[in-house]
ChimeraX commands (.cxc) that place a marker at each C-alpha (Angstrom):
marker #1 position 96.97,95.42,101.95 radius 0.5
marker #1 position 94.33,92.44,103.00 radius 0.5
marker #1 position 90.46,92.98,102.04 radius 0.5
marker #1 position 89.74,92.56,106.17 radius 0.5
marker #1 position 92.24,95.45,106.79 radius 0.5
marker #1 position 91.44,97.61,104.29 radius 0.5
marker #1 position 87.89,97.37,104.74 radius 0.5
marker #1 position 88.35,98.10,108.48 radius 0.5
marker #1 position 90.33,101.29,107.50 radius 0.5
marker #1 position 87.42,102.53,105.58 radius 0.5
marker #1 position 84.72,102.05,108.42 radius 0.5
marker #1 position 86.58,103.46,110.83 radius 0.5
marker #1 position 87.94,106.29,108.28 radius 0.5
marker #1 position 84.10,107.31,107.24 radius 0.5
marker #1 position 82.75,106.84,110.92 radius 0.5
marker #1 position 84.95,109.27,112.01 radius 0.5
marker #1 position 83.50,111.91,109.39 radius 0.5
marker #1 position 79.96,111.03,108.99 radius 0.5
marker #1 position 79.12,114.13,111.11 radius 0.5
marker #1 position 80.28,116.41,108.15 radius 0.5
marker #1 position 79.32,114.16,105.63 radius 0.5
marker #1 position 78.13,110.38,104.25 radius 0.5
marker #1 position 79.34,110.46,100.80 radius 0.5
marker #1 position 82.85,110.49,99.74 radius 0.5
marker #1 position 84.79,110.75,96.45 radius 0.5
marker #1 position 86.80,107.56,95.21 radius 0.5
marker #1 position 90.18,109.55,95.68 radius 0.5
marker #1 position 89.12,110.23,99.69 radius 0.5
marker #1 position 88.55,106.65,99.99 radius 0.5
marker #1 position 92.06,105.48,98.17 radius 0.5
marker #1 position 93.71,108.55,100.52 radius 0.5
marker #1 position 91.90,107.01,103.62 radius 0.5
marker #1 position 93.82,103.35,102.42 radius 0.5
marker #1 position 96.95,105.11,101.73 radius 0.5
marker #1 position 96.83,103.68,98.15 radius 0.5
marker #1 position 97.07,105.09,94.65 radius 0.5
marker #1 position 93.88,104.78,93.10 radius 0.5
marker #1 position 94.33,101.76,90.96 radius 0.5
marker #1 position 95.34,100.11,93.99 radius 0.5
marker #1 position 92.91,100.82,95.77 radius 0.5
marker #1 position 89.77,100.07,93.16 radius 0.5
marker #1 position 89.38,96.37,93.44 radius 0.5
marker #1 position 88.94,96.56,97.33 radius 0.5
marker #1 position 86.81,99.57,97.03 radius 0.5
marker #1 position 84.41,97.46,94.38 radius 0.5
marker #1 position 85.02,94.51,96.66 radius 0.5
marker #1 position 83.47,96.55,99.61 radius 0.5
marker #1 position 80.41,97.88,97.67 radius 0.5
marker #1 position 79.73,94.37,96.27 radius 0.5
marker #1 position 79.53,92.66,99.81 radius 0.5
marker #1 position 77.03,95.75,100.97 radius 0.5
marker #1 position 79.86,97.57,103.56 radius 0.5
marker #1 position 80.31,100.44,100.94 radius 0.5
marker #1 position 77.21,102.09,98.79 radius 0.5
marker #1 position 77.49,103.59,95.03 radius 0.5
marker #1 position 76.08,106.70,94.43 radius 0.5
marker #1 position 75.78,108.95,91.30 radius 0.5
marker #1 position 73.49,112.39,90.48 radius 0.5
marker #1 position 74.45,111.02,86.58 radius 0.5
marker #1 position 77.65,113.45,86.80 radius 0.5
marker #1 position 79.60,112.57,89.89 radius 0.5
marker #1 position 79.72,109.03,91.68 radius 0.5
marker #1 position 79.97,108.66,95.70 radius 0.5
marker #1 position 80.56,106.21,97.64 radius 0.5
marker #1 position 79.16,105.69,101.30 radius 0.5
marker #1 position 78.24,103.24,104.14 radius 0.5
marker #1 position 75.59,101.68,103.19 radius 0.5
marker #1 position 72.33,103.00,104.91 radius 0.5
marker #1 position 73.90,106.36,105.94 radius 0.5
marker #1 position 73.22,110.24,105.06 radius 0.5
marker #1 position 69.89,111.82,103.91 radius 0.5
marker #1 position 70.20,110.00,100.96 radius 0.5
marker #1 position 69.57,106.14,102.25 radius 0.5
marker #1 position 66.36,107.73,104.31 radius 0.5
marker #1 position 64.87,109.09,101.21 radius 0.5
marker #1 position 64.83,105.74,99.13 radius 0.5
marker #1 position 63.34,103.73,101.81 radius 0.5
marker #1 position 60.17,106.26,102.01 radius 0.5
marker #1 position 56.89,105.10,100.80 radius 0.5
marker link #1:1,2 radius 0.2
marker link #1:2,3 radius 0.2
marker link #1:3,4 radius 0.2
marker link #1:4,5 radius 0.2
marker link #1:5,6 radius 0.2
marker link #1:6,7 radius 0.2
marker link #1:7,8 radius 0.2
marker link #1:8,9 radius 0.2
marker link #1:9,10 radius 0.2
marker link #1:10,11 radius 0.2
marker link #1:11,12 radius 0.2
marker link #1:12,13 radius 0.2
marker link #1:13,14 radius 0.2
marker link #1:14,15 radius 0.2
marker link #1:15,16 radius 0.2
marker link #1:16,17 radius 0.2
marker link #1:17,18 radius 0.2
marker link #1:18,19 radius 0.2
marker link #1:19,20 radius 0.2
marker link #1:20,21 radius 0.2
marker link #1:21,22 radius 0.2
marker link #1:22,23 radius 0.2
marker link #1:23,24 radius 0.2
marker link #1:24,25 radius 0.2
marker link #1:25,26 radius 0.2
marker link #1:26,27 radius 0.2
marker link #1:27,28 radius 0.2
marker link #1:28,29 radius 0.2
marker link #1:29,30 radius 0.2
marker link #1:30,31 radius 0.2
marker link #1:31,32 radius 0.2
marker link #1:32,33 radius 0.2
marker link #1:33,34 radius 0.2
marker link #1:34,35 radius 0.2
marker link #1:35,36 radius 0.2
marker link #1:36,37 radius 0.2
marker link #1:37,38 radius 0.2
marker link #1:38,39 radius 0.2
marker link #1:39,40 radius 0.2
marker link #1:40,41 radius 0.2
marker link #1:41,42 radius 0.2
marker link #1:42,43 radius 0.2
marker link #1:43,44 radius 0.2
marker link #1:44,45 radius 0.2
marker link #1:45,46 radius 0.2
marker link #1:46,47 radius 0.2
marker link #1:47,48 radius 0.2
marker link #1:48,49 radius 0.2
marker link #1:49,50 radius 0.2
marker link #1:50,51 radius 0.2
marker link #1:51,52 radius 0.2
marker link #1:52,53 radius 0.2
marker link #1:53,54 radius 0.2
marker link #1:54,55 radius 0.2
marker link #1:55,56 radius 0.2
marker link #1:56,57 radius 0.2
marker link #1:57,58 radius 0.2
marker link #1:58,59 radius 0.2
marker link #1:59,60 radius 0.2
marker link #1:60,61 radius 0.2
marker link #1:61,62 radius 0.2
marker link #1:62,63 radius 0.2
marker link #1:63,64 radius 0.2
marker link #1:64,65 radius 0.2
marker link #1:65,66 radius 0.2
marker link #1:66,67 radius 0.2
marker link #1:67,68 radius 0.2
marker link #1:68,69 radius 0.2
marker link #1:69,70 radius 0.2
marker link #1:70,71 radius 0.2
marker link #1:71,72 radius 0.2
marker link #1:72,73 radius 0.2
marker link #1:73,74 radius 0.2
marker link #1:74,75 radius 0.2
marker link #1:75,76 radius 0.2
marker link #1:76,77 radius 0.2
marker link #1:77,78 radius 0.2
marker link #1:78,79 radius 0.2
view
């Protein structure tokens, strides 16, 4: 799969469910490209590198999001 069309896939993919929820496990965004996991990992990193995907981790489980979505991105801009 191309970086342009896989990255596509995810923004549409996560749009769709942001009114549930804005972070996602790595295995719902490798399910969302139709990919095994491996596969799916350097296009994921790609994404978060260029700033269309977000890391997140509470120190025992790591997220990934849109970048500036959910409660989350809200809370670290605050002041």
């Amino acid at each position: 799969m191309e970086y342009a069309e896989a990255k596509a896939k995810i923004i549409e993919g996560l749009t769709k469910k942001l009114k549930t929820k804005s972070k996602f496990y790595f295995n719902d965004l490798s399910e969302i490209l139709e990919m095994k996991p491996r596969e799916a990992k350097k296009l994921i990193n790609d994404m978060v590198a260029d700033g269309t995907l977000e890391y997140w981790s509470s120190g025992s489980t790591s997220m990934y999001g849109l970048t500036g979505t959910g409660k989350q991105a809200a809370a670290e801009h605050e002041e």
